[in-house]
N, CA and C atoms as a LAMMPS dump frame, in Angstrom:
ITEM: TIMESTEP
0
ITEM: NUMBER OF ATOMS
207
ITEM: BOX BOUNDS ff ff ff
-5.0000000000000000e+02 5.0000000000000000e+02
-5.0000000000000000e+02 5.0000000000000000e+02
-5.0000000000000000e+02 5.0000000000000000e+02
ITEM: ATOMS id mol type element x y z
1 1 1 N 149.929 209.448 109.583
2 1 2 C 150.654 208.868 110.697
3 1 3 C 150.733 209.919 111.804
4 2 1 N 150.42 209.725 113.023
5 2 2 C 150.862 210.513 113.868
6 2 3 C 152.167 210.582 114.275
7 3 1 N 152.143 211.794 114.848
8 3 2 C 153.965 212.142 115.539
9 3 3 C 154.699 211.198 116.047
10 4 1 N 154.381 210.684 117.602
11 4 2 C 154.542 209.47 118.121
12 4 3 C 155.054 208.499 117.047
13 5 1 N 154.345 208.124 116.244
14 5 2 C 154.956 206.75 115.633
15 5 3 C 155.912 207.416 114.635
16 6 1 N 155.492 208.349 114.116
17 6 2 C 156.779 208.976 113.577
18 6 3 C 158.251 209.033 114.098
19 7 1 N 158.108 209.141 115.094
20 7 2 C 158.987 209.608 115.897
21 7 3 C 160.026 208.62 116.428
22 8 1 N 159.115 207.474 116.661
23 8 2 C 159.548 206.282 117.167
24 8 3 C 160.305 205.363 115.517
25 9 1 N 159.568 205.525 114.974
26 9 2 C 160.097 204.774 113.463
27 9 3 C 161.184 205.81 113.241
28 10 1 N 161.26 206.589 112.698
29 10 2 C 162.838 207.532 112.709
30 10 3 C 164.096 206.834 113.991
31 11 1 N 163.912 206.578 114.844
32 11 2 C 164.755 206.543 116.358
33 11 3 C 164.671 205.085 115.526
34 12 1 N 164.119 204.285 115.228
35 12 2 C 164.107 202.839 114.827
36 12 3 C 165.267 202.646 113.697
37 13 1 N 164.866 203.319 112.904
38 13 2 C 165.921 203.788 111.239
39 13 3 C 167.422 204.015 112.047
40 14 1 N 167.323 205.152 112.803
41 14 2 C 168.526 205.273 113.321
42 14 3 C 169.234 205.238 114.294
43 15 1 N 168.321 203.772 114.913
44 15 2 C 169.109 202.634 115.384
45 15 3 C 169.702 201.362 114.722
46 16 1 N 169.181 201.593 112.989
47 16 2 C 169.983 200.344 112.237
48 16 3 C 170.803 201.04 111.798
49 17 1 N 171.553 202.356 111.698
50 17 2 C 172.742 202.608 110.972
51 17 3 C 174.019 202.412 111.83
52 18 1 N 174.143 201.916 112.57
53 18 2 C 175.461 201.296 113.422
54 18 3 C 175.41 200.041 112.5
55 19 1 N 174.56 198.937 112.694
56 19 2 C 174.883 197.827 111.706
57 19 3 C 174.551 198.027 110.479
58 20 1 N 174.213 198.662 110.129
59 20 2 C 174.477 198.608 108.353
60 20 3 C 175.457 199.507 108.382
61 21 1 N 176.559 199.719 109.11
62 21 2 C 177.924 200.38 108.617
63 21 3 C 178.679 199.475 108.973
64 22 1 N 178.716 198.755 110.139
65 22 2 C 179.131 197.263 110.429
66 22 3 C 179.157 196.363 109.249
67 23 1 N 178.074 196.088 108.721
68 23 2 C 178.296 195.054 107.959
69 23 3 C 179.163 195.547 106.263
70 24 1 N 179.086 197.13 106.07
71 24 2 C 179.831 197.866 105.012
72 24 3 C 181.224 197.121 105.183
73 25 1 N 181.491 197.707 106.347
74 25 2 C 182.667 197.633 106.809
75 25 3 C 183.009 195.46 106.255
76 26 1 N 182.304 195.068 106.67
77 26 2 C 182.445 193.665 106.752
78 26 3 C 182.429 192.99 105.524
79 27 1 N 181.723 193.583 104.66
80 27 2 C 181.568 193.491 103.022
81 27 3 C 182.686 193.26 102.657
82 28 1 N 183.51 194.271 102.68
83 28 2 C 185.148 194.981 102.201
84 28 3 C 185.799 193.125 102.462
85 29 1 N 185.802 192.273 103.476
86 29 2 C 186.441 191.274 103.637
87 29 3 C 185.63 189.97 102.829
88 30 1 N 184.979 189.849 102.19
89 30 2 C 184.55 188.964 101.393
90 30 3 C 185.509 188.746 99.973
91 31 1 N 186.375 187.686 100.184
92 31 2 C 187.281 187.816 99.217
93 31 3 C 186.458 187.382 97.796
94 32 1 N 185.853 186.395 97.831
95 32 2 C 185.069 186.718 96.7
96 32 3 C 184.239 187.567 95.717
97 33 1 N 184.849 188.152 94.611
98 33 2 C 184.368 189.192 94.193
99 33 3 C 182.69 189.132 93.648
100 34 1 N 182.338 187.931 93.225
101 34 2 C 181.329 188.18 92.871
102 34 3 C 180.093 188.272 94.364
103 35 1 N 180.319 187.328 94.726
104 35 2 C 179.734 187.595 96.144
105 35 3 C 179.679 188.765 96.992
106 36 1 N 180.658 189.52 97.112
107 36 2 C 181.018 191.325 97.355
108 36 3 C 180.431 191.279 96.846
109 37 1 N 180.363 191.747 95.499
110 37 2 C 179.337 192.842 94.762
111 37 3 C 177.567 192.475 95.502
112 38 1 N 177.354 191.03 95.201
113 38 2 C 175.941 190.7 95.148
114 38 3 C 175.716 190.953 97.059
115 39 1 N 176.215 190.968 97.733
116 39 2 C 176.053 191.315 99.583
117 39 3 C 175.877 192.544 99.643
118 40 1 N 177.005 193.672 98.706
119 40 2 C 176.918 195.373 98.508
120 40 3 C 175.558 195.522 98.143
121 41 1 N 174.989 195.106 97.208
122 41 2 C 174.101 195.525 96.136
123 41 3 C 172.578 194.756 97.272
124 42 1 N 172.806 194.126 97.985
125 42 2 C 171.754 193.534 98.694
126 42 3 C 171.385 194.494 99.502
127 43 1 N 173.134 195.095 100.286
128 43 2 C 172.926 196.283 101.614
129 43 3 C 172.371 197.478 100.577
130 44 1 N 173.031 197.659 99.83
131 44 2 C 172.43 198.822 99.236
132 44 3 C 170.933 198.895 99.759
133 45 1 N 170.367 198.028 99.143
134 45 2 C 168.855 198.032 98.983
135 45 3 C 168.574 198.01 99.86
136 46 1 N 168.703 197.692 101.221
137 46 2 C 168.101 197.806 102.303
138 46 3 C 168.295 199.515 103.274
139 47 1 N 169.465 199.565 102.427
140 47 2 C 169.766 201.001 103.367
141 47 3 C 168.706 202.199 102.023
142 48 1 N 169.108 201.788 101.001
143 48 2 C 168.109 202.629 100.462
144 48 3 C 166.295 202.458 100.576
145 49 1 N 165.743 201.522 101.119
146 49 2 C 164.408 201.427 101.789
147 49 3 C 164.468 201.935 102.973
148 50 1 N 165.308 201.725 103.75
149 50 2 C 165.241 201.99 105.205
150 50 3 C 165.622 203.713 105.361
151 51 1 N 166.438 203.969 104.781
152 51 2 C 167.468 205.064 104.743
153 51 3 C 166.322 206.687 103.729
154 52 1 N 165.754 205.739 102.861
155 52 2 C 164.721 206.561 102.223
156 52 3 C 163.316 206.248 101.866
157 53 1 N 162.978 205.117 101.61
158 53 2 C 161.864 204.84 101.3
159 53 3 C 160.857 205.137 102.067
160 54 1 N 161.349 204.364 103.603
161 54 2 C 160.42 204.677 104.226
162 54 3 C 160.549 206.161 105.701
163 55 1 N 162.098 206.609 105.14
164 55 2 C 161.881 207.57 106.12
165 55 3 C 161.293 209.328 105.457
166 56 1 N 161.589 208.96 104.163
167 56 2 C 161.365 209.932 103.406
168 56 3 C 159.579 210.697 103.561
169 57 1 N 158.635 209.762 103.613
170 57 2 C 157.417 210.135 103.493
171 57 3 C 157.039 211.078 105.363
172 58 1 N 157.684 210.373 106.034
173 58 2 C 157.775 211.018 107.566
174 58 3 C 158.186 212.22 107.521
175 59 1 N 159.629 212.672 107.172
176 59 2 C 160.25 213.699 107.059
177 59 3 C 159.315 214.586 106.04
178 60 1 N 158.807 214.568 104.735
179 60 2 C 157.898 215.179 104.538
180 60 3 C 156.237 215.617 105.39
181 61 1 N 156.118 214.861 106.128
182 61 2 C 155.308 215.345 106.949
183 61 3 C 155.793 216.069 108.25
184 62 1 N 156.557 215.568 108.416
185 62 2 C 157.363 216.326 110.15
186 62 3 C 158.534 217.072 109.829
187 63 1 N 158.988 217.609 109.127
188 63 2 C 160.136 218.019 108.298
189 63 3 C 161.237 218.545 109.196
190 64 1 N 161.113 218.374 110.779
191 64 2 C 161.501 218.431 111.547
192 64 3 C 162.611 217.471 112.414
193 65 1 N 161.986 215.993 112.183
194 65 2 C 162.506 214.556 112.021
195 65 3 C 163.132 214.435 111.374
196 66 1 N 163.911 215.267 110.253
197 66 2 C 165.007 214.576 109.202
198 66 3 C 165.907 214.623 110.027
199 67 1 N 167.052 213.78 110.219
200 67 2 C 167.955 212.831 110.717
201 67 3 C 169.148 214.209 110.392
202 68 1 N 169.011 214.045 109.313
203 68 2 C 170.228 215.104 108.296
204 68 3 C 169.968 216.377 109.059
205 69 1 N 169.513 216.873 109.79
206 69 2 C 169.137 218.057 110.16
207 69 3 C 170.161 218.853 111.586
């Protein structure tokens, strides 16, 4: 991958962590418990693809781009 799109996909990632803390936040009001869990466990998975799956292989190449940095 070049830099550029690197670069741009990172800025992409962390432009979805405002709403996937939004919707954390929004989880918490689902009075139904089983439904909570199964909406948590949905965000999970998306923040863990988004959050690592696919930013992880970038940051190993640009190690410069980690977010955490």
């Amino acid at each position: 991958m070049d830099r550029d799109t690197a670069e741009r996909i990172v800025k992409a990632i962390e432009d979805l962590t405002p709403g996937l803390n939004t919707l954390d936040v929004l989880s918490e009001q689902i009075t139904d418990q089983e439904e909570r869990r199964e909406f948590r466990r949905k965000l999970g998975n998306i923040m863990i693809l988004t959050g690592f799956d696919l930013l992880m292989p970038i940051v190993k190449q640009f190690p410069d781009l980690d977010p955490d940095k």
